[in-house]
The first five atom37 places (N, CA, C, CB, O) and aatype in JSON, in Angstrom:
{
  "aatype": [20, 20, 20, 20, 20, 20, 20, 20, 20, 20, 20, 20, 20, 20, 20, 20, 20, 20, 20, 20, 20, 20, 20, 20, 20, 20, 20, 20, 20, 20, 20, 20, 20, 20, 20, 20, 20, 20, 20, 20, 20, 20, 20, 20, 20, 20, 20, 20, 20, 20, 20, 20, 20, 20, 20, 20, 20, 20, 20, 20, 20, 20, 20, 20, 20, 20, 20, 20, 20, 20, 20, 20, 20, 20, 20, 20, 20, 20, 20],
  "atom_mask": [
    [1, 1, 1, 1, 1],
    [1, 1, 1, 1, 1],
    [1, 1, 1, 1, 1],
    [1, 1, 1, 1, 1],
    [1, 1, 1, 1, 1],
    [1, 1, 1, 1, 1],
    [1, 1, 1, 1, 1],
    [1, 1, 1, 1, 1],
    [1, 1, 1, 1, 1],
    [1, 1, 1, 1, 1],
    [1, 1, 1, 1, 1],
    [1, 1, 1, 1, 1],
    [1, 1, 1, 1, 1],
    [1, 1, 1, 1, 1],
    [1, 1, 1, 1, 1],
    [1, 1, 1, 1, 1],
    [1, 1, 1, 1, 1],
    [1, 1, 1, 1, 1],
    [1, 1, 1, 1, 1],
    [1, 1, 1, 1, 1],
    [1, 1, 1, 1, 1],
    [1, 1, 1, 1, 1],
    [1, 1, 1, 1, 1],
    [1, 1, 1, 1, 1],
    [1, 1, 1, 1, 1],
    [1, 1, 1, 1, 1],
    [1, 1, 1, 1, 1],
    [1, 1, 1, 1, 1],
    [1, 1, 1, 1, 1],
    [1, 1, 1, 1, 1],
    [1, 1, 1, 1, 1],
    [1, 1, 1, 1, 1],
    [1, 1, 1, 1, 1],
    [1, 1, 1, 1, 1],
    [1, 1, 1, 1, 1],
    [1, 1, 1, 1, 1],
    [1, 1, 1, 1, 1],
    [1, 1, 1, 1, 1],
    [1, 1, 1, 1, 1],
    [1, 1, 1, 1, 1],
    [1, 1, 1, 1, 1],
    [1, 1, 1, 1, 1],
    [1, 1, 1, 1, 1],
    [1, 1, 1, 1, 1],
    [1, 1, 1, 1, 1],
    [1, 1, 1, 1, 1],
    [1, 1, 1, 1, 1],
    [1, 1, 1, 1, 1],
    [1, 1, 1, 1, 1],
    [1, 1, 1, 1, 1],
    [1, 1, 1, 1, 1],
    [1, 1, 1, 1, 1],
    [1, 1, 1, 1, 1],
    [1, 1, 1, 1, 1],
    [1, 1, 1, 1, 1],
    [1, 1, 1, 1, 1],
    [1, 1, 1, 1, 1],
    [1, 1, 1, 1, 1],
    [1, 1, 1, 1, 1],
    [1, 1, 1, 1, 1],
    [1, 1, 1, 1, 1],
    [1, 1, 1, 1, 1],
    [1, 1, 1, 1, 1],
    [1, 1, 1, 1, 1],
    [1, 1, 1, 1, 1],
    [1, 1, 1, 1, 1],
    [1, 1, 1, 1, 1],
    [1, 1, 1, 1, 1],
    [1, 1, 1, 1, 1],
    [1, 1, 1, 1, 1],
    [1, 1, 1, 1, 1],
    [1, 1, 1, 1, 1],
    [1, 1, 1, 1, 1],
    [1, 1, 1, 1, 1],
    [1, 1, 1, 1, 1],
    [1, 1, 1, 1, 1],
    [1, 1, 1, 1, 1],
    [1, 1, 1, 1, 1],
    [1, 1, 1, 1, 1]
  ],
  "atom_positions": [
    [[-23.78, -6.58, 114.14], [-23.46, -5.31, 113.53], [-23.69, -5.45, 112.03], [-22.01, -4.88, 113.86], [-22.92, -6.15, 111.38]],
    [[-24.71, -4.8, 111.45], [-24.47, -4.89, 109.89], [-24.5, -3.59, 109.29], [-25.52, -5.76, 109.14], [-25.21, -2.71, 109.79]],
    [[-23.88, -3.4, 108.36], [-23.63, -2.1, 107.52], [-24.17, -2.11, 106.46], [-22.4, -1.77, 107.2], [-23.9, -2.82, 105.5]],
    [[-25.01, -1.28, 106.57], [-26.01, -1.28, 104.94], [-25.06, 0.13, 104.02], [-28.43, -0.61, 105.34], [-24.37, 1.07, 104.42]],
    [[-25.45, -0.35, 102.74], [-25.11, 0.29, 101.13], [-26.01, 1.58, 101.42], [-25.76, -0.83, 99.47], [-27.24, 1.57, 101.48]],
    [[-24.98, 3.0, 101.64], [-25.72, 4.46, 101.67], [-26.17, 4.88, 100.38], [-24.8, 5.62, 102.17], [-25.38, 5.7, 99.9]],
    [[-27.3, 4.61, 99.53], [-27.99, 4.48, 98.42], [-28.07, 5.99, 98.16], [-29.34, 3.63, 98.54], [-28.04, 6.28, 96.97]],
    [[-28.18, 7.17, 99.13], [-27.47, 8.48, 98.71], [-26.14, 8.72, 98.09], [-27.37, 9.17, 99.73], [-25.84, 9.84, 97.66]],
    [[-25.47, 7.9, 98.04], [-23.97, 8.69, 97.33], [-24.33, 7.85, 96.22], [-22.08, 8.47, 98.1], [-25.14, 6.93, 96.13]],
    [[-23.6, 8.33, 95.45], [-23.68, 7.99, 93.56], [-22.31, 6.62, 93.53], [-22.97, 10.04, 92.18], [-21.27, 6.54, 94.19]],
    [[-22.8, 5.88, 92.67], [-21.63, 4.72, 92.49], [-20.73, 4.87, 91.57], [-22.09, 3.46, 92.17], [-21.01, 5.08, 90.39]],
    [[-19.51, 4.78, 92.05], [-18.37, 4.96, 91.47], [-17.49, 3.65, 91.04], [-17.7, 5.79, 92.33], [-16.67, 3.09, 91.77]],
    [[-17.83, 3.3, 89.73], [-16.89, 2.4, 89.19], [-15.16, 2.11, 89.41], [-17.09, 2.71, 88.01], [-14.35, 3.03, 89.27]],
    [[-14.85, 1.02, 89.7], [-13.13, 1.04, 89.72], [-12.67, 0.22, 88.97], [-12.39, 0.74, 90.96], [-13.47, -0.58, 88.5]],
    [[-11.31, 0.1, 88.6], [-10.79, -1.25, 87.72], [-10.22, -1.77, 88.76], [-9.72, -1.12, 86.37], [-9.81, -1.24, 89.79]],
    [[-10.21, -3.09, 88.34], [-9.83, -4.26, 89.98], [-9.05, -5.48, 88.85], [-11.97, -5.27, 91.28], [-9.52, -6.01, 87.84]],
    [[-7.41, -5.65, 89.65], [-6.96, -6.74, 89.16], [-6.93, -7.62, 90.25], [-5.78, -6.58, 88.51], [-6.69, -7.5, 91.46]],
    [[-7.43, -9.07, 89.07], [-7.35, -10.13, 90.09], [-5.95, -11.07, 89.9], [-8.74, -11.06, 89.94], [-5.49, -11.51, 88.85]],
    [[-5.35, -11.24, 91.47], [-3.78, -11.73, 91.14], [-4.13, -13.27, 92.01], [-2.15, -10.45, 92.0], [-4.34, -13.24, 93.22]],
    [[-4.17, -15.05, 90.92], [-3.96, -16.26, 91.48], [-2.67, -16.02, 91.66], [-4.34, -17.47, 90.76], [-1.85, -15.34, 91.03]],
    [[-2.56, -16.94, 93.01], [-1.3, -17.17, 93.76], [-1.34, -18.97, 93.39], [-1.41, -16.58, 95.72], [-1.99, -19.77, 94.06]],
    [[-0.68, -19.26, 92.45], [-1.25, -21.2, 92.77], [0.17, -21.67, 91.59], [-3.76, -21.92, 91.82], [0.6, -21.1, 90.59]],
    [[0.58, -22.92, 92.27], [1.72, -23.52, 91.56], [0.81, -24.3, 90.8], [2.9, -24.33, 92.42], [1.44, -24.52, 89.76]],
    [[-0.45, -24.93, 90.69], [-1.29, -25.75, 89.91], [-2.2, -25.16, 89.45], [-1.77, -26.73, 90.43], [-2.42, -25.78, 88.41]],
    [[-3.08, -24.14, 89.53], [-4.12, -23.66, 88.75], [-3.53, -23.06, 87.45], [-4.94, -22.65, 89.53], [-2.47, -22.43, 87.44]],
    [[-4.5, -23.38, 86.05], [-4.58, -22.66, 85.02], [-5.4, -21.71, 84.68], [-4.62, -23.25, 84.31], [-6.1, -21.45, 85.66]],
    [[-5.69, -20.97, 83.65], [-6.57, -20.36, 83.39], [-7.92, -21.37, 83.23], [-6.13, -19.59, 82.33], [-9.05, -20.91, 83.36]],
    [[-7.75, -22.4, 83.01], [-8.91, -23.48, 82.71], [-9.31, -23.83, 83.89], [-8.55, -24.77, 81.91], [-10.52, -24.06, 83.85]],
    [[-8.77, -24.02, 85.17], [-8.96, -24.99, 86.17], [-8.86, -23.67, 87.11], [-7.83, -26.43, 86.31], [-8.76, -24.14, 88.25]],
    [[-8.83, -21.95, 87.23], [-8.77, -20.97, 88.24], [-10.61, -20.6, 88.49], [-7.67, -19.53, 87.62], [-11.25, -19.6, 88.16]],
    [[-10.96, -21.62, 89.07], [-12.32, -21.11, 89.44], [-12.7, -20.23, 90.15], [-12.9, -21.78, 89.86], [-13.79, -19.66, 90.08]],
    [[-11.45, -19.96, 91.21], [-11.7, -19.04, 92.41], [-11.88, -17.34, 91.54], [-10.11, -19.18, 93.72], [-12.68, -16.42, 91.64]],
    [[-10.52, -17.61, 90.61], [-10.45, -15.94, 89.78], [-11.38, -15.91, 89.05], [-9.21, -15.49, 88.79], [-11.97, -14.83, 89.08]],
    [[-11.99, -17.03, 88.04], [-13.01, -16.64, 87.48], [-14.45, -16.5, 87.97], [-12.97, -17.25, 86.65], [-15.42, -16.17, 87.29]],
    [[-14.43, -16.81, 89.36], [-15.95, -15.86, 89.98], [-15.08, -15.06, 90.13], [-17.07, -16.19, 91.45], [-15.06, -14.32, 89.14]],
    [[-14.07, -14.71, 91.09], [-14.35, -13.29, 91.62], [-14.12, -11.88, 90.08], [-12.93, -13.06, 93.17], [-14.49, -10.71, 89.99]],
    [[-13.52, -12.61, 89.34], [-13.76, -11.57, 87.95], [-15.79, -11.7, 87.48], [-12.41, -12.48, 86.17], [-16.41, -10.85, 86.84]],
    [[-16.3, -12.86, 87.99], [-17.51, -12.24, 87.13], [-18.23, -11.69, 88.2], [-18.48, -13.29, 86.2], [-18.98, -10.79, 87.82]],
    [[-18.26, -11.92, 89.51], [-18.38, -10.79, 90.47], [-18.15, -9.44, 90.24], [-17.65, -10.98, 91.39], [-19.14, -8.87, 89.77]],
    [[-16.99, -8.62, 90.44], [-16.45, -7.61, 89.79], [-16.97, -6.84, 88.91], [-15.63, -7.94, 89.35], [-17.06, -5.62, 89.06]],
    [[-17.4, -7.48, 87.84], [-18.13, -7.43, 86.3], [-19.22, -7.15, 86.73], [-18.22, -8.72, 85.28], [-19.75, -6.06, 86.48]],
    [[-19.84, -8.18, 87.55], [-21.31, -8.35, 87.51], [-21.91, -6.86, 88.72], [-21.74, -10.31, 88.17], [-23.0, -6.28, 88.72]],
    [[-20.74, -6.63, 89.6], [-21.17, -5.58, 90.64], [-21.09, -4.05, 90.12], [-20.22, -5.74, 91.95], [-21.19, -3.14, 90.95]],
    [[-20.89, -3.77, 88.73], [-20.49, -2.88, 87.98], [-19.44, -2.22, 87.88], [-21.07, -2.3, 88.01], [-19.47, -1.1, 87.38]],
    [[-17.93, -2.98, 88.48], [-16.22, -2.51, 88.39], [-16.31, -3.32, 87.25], [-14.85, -2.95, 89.75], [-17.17, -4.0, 86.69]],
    [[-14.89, -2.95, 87.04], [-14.09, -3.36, 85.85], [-13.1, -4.21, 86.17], [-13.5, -2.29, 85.17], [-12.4, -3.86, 87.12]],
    [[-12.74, -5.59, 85.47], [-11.57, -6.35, 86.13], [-10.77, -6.19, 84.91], [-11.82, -8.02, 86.7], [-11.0, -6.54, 83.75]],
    [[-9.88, -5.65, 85.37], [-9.46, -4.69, 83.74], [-7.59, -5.78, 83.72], [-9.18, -1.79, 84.13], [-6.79, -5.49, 82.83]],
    [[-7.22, -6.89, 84.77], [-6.52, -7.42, 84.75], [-6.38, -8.63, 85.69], [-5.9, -6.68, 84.67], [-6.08, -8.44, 86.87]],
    [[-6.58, -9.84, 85.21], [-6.49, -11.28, 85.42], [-5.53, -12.21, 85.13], [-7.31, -11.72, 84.94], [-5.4, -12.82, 84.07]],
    [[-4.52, -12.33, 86.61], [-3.33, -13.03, 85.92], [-3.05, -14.45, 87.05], [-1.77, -11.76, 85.78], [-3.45, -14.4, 88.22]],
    [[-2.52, -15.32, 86.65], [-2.21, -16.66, 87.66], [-0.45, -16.47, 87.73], [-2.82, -18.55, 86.78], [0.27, -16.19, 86.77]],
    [[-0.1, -16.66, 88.88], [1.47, -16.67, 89.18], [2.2, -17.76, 90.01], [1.79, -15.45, 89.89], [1.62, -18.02, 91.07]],
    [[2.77, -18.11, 89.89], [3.32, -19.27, 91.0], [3.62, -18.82, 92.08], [4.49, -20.02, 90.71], [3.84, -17.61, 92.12]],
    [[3.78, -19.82, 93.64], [3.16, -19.24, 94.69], [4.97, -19.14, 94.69], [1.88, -20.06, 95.94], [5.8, -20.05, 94.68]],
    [[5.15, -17.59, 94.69], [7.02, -17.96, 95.06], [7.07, -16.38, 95.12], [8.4, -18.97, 93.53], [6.81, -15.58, 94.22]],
    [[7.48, -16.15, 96.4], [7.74, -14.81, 97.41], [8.25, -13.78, 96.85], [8.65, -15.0, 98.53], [7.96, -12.65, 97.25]],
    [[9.25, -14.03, 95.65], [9.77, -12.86, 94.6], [8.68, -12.73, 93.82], [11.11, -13.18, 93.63], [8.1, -11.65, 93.69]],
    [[8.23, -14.1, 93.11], [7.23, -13.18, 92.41], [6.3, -12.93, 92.37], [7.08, -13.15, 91.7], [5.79, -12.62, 91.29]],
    [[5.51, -12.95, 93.68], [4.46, -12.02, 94.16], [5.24, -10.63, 94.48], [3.66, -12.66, 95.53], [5.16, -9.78, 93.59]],
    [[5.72, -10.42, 95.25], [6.37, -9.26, 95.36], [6.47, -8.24, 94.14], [7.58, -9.62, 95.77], [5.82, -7.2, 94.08]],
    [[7.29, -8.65, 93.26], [7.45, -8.02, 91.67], [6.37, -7.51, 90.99], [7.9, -8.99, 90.68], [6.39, -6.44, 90.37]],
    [[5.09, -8.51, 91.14], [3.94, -8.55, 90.35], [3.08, -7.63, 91.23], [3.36, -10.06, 90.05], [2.44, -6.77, 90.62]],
    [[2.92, -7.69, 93.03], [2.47, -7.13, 93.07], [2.64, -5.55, 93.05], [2.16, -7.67, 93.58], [1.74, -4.75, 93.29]],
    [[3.76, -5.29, 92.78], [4.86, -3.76, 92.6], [4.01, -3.51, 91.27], [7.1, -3.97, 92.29], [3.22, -2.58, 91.12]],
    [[4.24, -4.26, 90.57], [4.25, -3.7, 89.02], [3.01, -3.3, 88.79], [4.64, -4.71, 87.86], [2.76, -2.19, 88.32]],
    [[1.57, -4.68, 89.29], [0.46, -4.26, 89.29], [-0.08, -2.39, 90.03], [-0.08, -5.51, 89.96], [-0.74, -1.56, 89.41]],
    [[0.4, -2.26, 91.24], [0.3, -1.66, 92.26], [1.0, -0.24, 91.14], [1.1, -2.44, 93.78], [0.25, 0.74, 91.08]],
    [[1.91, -0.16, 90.57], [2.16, 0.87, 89.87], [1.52, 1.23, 88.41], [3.37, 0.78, 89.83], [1.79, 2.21, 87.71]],
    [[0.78, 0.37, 88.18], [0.11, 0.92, 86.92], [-1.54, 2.12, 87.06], [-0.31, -0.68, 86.07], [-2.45, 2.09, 87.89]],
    [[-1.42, 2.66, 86.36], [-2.33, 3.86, 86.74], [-3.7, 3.5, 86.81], [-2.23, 4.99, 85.77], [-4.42, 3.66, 87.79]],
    [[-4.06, 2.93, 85.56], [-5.48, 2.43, 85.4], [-5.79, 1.33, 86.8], [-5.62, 1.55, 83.73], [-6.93, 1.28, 87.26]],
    [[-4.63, 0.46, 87.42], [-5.63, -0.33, 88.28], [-6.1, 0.48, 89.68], [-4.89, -1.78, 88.7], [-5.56, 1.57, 89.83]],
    [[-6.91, 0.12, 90.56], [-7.55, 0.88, 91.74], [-7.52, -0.15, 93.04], [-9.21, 1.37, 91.33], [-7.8, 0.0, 94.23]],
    [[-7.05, -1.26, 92.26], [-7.51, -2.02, 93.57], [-7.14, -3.32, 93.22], [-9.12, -1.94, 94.0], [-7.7, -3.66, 92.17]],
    [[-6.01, -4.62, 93.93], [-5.76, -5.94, 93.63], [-5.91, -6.41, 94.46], [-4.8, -6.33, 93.19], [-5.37, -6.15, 95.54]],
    [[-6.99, -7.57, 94.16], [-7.64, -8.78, 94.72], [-6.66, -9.99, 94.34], [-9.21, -9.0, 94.09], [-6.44, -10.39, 93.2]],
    [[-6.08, -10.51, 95.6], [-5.18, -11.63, 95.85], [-6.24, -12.93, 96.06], [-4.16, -11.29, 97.25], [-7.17, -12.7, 96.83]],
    [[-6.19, -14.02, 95.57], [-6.86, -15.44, 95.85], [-5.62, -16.73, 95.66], [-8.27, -15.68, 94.6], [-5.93, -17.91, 95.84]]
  ]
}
């Protein structure tokens, strides 16, 4: 089954936050977030927010509330 890109509809940009889940990654050592932010970038969205959090059940929860309520984002990518 493959689904091809309907090149009739017009492309619509989104802002996309990317949320690390990792008790050890930094911003120096998050390779996974920094492709999928130059992905993002590179596919013509906006990664308009890039953050690393420790892997701990409240505060994903919190973060993902808070993210999830801000207006500008459209869409959070978990890694």
């Amino acid at each position: 089954f493959i689904v091809a890109i309907d090149t009739s509809l017009d492309f619509i940009s989104i802002n996309i936050a990317v949320l690390t889940i990792s008790d050890t990654r930094t911003s120096e050592t998050d390779t996974s977030g920094a492709l999928l932010q130059e992905r993002i970038n590179t596919a013509g969205h906006q990664c308009v927010k890039k953050l690393i959090i420790p892997d701990d059940v409240e505060k994903i929860k919190q973060t993902l509330e808070k993210l999830s309520n801000e207006k500008e984002i459209d869409c959070i990518i978990t890694t």
